[in-house]
C-alpha positions as CSV (number, residue, x, y, z in Angstrom):
1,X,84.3,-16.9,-17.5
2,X,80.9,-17.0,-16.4
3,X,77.7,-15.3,-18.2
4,X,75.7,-15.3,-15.0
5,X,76.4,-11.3,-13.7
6,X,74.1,-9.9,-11.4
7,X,73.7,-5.6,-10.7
8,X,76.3,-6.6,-8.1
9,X,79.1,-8.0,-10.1
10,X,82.1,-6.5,-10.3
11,X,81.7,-6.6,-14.4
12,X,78.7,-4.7,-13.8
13,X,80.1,-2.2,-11.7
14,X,83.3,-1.5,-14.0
15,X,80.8,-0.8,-16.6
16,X,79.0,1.5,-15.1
17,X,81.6,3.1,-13.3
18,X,83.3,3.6,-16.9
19,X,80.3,4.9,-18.5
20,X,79.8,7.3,-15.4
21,X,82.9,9.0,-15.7
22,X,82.7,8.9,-19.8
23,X,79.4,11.4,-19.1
24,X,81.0,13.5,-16.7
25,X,84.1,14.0,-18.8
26,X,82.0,15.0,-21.6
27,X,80.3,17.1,-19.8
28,X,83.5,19.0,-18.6
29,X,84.1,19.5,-22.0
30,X,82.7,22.8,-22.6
31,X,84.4,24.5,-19.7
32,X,87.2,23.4,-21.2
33,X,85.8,25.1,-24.8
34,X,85.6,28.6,-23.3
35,X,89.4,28.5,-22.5
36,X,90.3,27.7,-26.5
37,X,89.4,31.2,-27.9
38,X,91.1,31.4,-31.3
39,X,92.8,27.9,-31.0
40,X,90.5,26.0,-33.9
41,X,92.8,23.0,-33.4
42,X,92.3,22.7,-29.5
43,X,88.9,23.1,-30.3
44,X,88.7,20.2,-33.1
45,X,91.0,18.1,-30.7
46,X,88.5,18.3,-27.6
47,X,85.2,18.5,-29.1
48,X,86.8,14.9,-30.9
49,X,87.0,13.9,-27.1
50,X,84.1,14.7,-26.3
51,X,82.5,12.7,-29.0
52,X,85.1,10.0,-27.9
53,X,83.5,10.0,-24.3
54,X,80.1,10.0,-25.6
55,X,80.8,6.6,-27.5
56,X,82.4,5.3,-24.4
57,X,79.2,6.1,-22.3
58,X,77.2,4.5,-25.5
59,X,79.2,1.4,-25.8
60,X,79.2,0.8,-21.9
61,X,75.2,1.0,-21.7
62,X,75.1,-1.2,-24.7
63,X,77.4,-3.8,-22.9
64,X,75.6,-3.2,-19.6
65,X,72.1,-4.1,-21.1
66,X,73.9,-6.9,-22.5
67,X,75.2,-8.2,-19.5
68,X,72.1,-7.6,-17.5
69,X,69.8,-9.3,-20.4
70,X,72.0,-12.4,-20.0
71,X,71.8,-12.1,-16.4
72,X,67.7,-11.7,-16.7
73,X,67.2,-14.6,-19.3
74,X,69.0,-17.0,-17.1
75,X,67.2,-16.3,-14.6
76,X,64.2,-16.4,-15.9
């Protein structure tokens, strides 16, 4: 496994195509929150998933920067 990745690279890619759809399912979220009404377990149960995606989309820019940094200090 190489450590050289590039913006190109389909590591790089995964990431931020994991992190993109992390955001926009967390965003979706509070649609989804208008439709729980009186149901305080729905509600615990996707506001969790929400936090959930946020982490995702926090761990993936983490690992992208990480990737990218290798990338850059090989490079340099």
């Amino acid at each position: 496994m190489s450590n050289d990745h590039s913006p190109h690279d389909d590591i790089v890619y995964d990431l931020i195509s994991i992190q993109y759809h992390a955001l926009q399912s967390a965003s979706h979220h509070q649609k989804y929150m208008d439709d729980v009404h009186d149901h305080a377990d729905v509600a615990d149960f996707l506001r969790k998933c929400e936090q959930e995606d946020r982490d995702r989309a926090d761990k993936c820019h983490e690992l992208i920067k990480s990737v990218m940094g290798a990338h850059e200090h090989q490079n340099a």
